[in-house]
N, C-alpha and C positions, 0 to 999 in steps of 0.2 A: 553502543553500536546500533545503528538503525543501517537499514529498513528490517534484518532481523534485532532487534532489539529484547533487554531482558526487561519485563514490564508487571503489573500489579493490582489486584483486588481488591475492595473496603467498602467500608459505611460511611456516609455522608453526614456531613456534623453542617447547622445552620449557625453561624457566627457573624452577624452583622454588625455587631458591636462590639467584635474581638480586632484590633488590631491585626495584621498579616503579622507572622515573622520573617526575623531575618533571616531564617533557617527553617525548612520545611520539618523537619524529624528530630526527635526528642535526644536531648541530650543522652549519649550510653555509654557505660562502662565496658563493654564488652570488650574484650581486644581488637584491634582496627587495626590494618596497614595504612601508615600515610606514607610513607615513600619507598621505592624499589629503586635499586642503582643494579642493572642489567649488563651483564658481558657477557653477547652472546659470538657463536661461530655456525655459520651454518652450512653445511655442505652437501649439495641438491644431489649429487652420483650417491652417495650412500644414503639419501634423507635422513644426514644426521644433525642434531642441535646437539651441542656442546655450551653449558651456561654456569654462572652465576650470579645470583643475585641477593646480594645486600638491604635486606628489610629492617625498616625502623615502625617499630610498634609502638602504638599508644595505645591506654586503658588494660582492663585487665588487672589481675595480680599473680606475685610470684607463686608457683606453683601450681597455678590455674592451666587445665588444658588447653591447646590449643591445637586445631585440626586445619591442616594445609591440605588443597585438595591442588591435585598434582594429576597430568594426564597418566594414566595406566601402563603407556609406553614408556616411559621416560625411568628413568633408573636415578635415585637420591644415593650419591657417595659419601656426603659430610656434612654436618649443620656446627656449625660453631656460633658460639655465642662471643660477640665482639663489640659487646656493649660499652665497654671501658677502654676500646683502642681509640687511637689517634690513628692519622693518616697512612703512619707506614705501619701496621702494629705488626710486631714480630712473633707472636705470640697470640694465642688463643683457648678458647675454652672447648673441646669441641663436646656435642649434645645428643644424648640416645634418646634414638625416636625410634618408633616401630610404625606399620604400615598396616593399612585395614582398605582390605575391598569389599565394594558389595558391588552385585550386577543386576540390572535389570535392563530396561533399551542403551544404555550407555553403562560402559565401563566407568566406573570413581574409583581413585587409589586417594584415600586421605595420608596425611605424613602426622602422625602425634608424635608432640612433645612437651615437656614441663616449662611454663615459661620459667627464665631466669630472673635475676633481682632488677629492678631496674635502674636506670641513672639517678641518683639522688637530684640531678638540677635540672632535670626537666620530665622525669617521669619515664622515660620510653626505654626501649629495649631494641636492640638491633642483631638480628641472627642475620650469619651466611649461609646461603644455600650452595651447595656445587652439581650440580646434575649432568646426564647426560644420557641421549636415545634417540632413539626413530621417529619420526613423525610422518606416516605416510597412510592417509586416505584418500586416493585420486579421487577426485572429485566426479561425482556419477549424474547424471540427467535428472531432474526431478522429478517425481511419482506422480503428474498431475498431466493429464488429458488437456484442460482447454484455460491453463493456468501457469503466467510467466510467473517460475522462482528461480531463485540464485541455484547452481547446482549444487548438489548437497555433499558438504565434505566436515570433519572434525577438524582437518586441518592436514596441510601438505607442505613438505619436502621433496623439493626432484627437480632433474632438469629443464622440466617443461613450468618450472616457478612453485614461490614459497606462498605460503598463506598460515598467518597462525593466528589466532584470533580469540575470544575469550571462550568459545568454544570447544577451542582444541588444547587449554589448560596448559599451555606450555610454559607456565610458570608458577611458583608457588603461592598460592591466592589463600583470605582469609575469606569471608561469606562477608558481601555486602560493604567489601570495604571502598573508601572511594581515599586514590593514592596521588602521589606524583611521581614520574620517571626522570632517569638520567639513563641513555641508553648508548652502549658500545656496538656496533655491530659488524663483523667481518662477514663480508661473503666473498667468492671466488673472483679474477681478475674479469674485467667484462661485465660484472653483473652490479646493480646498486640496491641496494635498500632503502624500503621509505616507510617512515610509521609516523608514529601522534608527534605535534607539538612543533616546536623549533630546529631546524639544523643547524648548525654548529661549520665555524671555520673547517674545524678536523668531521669530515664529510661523514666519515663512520657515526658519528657522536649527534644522538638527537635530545631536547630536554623536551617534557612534557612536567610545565610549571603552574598549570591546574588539574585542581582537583578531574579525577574520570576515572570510570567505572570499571575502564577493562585495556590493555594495548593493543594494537593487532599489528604485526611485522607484514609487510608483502617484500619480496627483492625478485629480481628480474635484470632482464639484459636491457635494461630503460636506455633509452634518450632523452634529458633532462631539461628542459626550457622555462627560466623562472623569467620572473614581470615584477620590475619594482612598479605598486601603484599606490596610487591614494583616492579615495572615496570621495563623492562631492561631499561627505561629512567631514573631510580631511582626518580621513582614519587612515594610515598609513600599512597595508597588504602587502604580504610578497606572495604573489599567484603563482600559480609554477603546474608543468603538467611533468609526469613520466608517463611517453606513450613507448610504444616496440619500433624499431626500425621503420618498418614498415607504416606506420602512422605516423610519423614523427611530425610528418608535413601539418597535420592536421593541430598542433602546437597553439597557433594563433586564434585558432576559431573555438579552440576550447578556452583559454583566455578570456579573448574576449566576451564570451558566454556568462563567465564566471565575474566578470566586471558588472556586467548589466545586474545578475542579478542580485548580487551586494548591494550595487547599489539600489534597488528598488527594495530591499528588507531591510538596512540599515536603519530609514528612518520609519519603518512603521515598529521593530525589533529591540533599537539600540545597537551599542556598540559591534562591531563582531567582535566574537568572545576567542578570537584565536588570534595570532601572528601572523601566518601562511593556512590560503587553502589552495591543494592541490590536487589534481585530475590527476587519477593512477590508472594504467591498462590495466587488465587481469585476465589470467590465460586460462578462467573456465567464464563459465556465463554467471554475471553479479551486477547487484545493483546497490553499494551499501555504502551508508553514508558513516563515517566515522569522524571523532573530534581533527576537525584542521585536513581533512581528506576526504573525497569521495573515489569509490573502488569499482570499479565499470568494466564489465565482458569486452572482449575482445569482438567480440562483434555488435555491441554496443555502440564501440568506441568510433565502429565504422560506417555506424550507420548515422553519423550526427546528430548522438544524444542529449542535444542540446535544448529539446524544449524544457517548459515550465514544473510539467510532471516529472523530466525527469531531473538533469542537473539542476534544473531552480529546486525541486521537490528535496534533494541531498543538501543544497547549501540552507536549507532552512531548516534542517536537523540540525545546522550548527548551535542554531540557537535552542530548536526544540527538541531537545533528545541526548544531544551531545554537549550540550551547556546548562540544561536545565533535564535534571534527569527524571525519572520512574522504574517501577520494578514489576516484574511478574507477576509479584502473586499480589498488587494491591491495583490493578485496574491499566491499561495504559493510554490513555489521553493524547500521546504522542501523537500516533500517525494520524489523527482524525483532524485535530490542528495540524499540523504537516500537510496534512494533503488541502485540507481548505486551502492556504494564505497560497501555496504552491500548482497544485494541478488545476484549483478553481479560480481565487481572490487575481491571479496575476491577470488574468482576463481581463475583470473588472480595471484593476489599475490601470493598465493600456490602453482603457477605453473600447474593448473587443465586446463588447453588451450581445451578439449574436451568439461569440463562442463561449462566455458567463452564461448563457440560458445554456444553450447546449450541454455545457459541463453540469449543472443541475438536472438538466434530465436526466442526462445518461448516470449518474448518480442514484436518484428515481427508479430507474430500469436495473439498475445491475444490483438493488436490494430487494425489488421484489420478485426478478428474475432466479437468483437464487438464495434468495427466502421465504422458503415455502411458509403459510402460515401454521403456527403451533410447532414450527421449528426455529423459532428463536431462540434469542437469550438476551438477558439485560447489558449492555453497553459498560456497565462497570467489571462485569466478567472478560472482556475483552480483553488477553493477551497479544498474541500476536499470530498473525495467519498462517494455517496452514490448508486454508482449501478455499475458493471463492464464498463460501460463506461469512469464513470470517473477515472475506479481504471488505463483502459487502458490507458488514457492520459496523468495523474495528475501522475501517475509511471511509467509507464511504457514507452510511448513518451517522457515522460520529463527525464527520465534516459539514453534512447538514444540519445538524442538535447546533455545530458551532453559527451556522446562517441563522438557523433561528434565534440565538442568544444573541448576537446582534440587531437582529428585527427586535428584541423584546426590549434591551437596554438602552438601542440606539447608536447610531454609528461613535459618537463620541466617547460615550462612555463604553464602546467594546475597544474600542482604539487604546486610548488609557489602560484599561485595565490589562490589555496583551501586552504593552509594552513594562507595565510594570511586574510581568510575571521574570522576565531575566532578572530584572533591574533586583528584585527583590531572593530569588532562588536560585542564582546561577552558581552552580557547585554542588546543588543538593538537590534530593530525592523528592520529589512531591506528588500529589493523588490529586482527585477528584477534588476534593473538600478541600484541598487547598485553593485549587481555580475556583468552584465555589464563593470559599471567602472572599477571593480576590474580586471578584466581578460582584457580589453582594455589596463589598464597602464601596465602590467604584460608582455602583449606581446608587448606592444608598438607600436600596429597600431590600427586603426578605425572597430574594430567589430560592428558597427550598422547594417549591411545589416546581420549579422549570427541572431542576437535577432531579428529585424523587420520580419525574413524570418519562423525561426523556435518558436519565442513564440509569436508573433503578429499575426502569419496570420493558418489559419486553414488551417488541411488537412494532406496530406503526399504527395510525388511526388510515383509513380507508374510506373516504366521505367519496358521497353521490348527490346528485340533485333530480330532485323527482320532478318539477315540475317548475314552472314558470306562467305566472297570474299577474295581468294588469290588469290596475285601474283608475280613476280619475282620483285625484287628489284631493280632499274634502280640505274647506279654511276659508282665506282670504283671495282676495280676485286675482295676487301674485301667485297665489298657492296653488289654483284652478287650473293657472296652464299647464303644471305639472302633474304626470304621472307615479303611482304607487307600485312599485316591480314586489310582487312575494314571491320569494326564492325559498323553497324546501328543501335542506340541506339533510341529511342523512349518517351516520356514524352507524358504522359497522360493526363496532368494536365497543367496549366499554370507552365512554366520553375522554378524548381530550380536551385539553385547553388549549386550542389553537389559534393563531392567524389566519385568516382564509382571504383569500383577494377574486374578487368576482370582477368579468368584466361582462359589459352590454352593449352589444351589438344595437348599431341602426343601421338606416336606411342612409347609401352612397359612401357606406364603410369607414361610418363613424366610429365611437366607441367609447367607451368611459369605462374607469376600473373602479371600483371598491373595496376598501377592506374592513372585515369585521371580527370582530372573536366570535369563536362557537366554542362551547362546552356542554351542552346539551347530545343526548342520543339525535334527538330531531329537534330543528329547530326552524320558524318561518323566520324567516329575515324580510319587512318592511324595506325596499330602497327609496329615496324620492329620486325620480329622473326629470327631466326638462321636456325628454319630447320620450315618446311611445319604442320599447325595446320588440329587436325582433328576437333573438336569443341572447344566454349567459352563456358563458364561460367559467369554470371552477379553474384557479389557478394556472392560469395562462402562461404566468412568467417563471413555473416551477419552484416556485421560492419556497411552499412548503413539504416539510417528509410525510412523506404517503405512502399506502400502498399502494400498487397501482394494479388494477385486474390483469392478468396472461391476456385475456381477449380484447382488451383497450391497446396492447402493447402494437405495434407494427411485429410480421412476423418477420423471422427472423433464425440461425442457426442457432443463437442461445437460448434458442425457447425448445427447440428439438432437446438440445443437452438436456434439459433441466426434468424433461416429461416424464412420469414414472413409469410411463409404457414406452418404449424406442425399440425400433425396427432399421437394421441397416439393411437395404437391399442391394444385391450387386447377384451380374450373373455368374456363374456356373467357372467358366474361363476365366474371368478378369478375378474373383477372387483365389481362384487355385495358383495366379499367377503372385508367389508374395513378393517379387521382385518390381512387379507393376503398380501405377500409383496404386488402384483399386485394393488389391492384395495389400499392400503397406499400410492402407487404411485401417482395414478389418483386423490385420497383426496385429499392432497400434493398440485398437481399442480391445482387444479379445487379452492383453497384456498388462495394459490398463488398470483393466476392470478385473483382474482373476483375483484379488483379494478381497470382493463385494463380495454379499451373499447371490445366490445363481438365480433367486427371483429379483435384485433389482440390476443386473445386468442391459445390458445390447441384445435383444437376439437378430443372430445375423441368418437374412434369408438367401436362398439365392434361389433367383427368380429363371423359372423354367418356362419356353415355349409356353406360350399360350395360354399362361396363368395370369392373371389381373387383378386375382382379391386382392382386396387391401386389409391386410391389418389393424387391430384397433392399434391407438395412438397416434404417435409419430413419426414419420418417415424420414431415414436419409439415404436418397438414390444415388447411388454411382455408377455413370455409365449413360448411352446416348436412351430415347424411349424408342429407337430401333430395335436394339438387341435389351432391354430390357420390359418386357410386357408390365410389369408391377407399376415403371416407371411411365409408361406412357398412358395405363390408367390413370395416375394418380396426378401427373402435370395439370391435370383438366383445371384442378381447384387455381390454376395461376391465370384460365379463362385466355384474356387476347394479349395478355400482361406478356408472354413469352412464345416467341415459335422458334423452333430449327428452319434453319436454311439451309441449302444443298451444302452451306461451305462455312457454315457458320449459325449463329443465329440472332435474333433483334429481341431487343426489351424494349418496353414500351413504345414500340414504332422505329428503333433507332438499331442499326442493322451495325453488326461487326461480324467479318468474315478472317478467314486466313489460317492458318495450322497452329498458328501458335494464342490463338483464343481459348479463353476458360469461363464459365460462369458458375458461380454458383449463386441459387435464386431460393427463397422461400418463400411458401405462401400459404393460406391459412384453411383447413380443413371445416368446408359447410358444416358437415355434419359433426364435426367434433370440434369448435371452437378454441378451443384451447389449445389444442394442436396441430402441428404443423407437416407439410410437407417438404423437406430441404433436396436439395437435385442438382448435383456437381457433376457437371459436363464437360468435356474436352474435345473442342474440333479433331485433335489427335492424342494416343497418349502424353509425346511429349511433351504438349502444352501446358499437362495437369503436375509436370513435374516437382518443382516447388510449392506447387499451391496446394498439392496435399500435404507436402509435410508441414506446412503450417495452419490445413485447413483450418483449425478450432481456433485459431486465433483472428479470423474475420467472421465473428460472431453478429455484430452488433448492427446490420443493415438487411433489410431485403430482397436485397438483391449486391452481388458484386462483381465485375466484368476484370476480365486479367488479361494482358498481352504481354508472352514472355514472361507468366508470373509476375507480372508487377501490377499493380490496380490501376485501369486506367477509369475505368465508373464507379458511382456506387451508390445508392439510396436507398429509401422505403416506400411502402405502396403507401399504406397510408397510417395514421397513431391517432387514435380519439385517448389520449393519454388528458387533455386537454378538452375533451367533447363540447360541443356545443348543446344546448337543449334551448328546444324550441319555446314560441309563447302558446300560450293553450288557445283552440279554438275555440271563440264566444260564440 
């Protein structure tokens, strides 16, 4: 299950001369579930599940333990062993098992029992489970200030909808098995249920006829719309949405969505590895892409989540994550491919070359925005996020490592190599070292120094260029006309071995780019040019992972978040009011933040008559620089960049008046570089009504203009992310 998915850690093995397997993971004896046969009942007014299910086991031997971990709610009534029946069997073995908790952040109830003898003609073992219990954790907002997660729940039964999922263990599971289903499901008149795999004439009845790692049930009061389609690859789909009443309409445009972008992963992917993919509502806020389904907030649903990030971002889990798996504890590769081919690569495909750089930037900025240096970690430790740190490494690092693996191998042979990763692991668990291998035999030389550089070792390289020296080209009389550019390139970091692309400016806005490798601390790079450069450029087109300085960045709200020193100012009234935007704000973060230590907090000031220090660090004003003195010392640093007007106020020269205008602006502090000053304004309170409770979520510009809460501007002052540097004076 992605976007939370269960993922994994390990050591990198160099094998250019080993064959791939057909199978990522060593053959093992261990006991394994391969199939569950599920009848469930579910009934939302008491959140109760009423189940059984029928496991067939391989490997293992008789009398070996075996430990079922079962949610802590749920009550085990009978296990029988029914290894020897047939269809109707009238008869059975029934099995004593005992029960062990341990506690620590989650409840685990394990079920032991002895396994039984098994079939003499084929090995396996089949126990019935009979259970039944509550299932109810309302799902609660997530613990994160200026970071969209699914709301956090184990798993739910109730009237307002079900969610059970392999977190909420509501079935009897072995560690690491990967099974098939036959599922029965009842729920109340009104409501449907939708989960993995195929649906079945008899509507209750789903099969999931591959291998996967875990089920998740959702039911609900769906309105149901399927789509027989077929793929320009003539791959034969049944697309199908369950949205709520109330969206129902919007049926076609998620369809259609889901057609597009099938069709544009099919042939860079292969097959789609499922029968049906289906748009499910969900009545808390999610975004999770499961095998043959993706599961989307209700107000997700409504906001037409249908770009590339997100519904293309889910159907590309089908392949990567939900078709081709990984685990926890050995690294996960998942989302970083996932997010490449989906929030970036579809750019490129459609030909969007403006919003491809774009998405590389902001890639760029959201790793070194919150990755501070010396608080890394290697790329192979990457599970799965739980705070913008890891969303910047585990996606967003690890989707650039995937840009540079292409630059390094080359479009063809990165192309091959991805498509042969289904082709070759679909069903099974693979690491690093597998993709690895994979793109090693593909291109046919020793990629170990690219993995050992980019997912073993922490950090990013942080290159500058000190200077810029021409001069005449010494040789032949063709050679004369031209000039000699030496570019001093810089590494701040212990050397990598990088791509670097340099571009030169002339005169009438010419240009020419270059690429070369650096692996040196410092190194002069020789160019020959044709005519005389007036400045470089270091990576123009952001193609490679950097770090990039706080003080090159445009400012911005996420660069306040991120400061070790933050200051929220607001006056005296508006935060005493917590019913007011101001007041909600300061709650908010005072809420927040109470489980941080009290020295790396917020401190919140409130700004009194006639006071104007300004605090070191960061600033975030709330409120007009009328009634706040702190805030109208501190606007200065935004210079002619912003004024109030009697009814409103202009950016850049460009004036928007009326009550229901918002701005928030940041701009960057002379004297303290690195930080910022941020300043959220409201012609009237009303205006600020929505836009505070989303403020943290327009991070990433400096400046942004609201009408009615909704963005009608928005940009930055300026980004030397990209600087130019000049030629030296002769």
């Amino acid at each position: 299950m992605n976007c939370l998915h269960r993922l994994i850690r390990f050591s990198l093995l160099a094998a250019i001369l080993l064959p791939a397997p057909a199978v990522a993971e060593s053959v093992s004896h261990h006991p394994t579930i391969e199939h569950h046969q599920l009848v469930l009942e579910l009934l939302p007014d008491s959140h109760q599940l009423l189940a059984t299910d029928q496991l067939t086991i391989a490997g293992g031997s008789q009398g070996e333990e075996l430990a079922f971990s079962l949610a802590p709610t749920l009550r085990l009534d009978l296990v029988e062993d029914v290894t020897s029946c047939q269809e109707s069997c009238k008869s059975s073995t029934s099995l004593a098992f005992s029960r062990s908790e341990s506690s620590g952040q989650t409840e685990l109830q394990r079920i032991i029992l002895k396994q039984p003898p098994a079939d003499p003609t084929n090995g396996s073992v089949r126990l019935k489970f009979s259970y039944h219990g509550v299932v109810d954790d309302p799902p609660r907002d997530p613990r994160h200030l200026r970071f969209v997660t699914p709301s956090e729940t184990s798993g739910h039964i109730g009237p307002e909808g079900v969610y059970l999922s392999s977190e909420s263990q509501w079935y009897p599971d072995l560690e690491e098995s990967l099974a098939t289903y036959d599922v029965m499901i009842t729920v109340p008149d009104g409501w449907v249920a939708v989960t993995q795999g195929t649906p079945q004439a008899d509507p209750a009845r789903w099969v999931v006829s591959s291998k996967t790692e875990a089920l998740t049930v959702v039911a609900n009061r769906f309105v149901a719309k399927t789509r027989a389609w077929q793929a320009k690859s003539g791959q034969a789909i049944l697309l199908a949405t369950y949205l709520f009443p109330e969206e129902a309409a919007l049926a076609d445009e998620y369809l259609d969505a889901s057609a597009r972008y099938l069709d544009a992963y099919i042939p860079l992917l292969g097959p789609y590895p499922f029968s049906q993919f289906a748009v499910v509502e969900n009545f808390f806020s999610s975004g999770l892409g499961m095998p043959s389904f993706t599961l989307l907030g209700s107000g997700a649903i409504k906001r037409h989540y249908t770009q590339p990030y997100a519904l293309g971002h889910e159907i590309v889990h089908s392949w990567i994550g939900n078709g081709v798996f990984n685990r926890v504890s050995r690294g996960n590769w998942v989302e970083g491919l996932t997010t490449y081919l989906s929030n970036y690569y579809y750019h490129e495909l459609t030909g969007d070359e403006a919003q491809a750089r774009e998405q590389r930037r902001l890639m760029l900025m959201g790793y070194s925005v919150y990755v501070r240096p010396g608080d890394d970690y290697p790329l192979e430790n990457f599970a799965q996020k739980s705070d913008e740190k890891d969303n910047a490494i585990g996606y967003q690092k690890s989707a650039m490592v995937f840009h540079l693996l292409r630059q390094e191998v080359g479009d063809a042979v990165f192309w091959r190599a991805l498509k042969q990763i289904p082709e070759q692991y679909l069903g099974a668990v693979i690491e690093w070292k597998d993709l690895e291998r994979t793109f090693q035999k593909a291109a046919g030389r020793d990629l170990r120094w690219f993995f050992a550089q980019w997912i073993e070792r922490a950090g990013a390289p942080e290159l500058a260029l000190s200077q810029l020296r021409v001069q005449p080209a010494h040789g032949n009389s063709e050679q004369a006309r031209m000039v000699e550019a030496a570019v001093h390139i810089v590494q701040r970091e212990a050397p990598y071995r990088v791509p670097v692309e340099l571009e030169f400016m002339f005169a009438g806005g010419r240009s020419q780019r270059v690429r070369i490798q650096v692996i040196d601390a410092q190194e002069e790079v020789i160019v020959p040019l044709s005519e005389r450069p007036l400045a470089v450029r270091l990576d123009p087109g952001y193609h490679l992972f950097r770090r990039v300085a706080r003080r090159a960045m445009a400012p911005m709200l996420n660069l306040y978040v991120t400061d070790f020193v933050r200051t929220v100012v607001v006056s005296h009234a508006a935060s005493s009011d917590q019913s007011g935007p101001f007041g909600a704000i300061v709650q908010r973060i005072a809420v927040q933040e109470a489980a941080i230590p009290a020295a790396q907090r917020t401190t919140i000031l409130q700004s009194e008559a006639g006071d104007a220090h300004l605090p070191e660090g960061s600033l975030l004003m709330l409120g007009s620089s009328r009634d706040n003195s702190i805030a109208s010392s501190a606007v200065r640093y935004c210079g002619d960049k912003v004024r109030l007007t009697e009814n409103g106020f202009s950016v850049q020269g460009r004036t928007y008046e009326g009550p229901t205008m918002a701005l928030l602006v940041s701009c960057r502090r002379e004297d303290h570089p690195d930080s910022m000053i941020t300043w959220l304004y409201g012609v009237t309170p009303q205006a600020l009504g929505r836009v505070s409770r989303l403020l943290f979520f327009y991070g990433w510009q400096s400046y942004v203009v609201f009408r009615d809460g909704t963005v009608t501007a928005r940009g930055d002052w300026e980004d030397t992310m990209s600087a130019e540097v000049q030629i030296e004076t002769e």
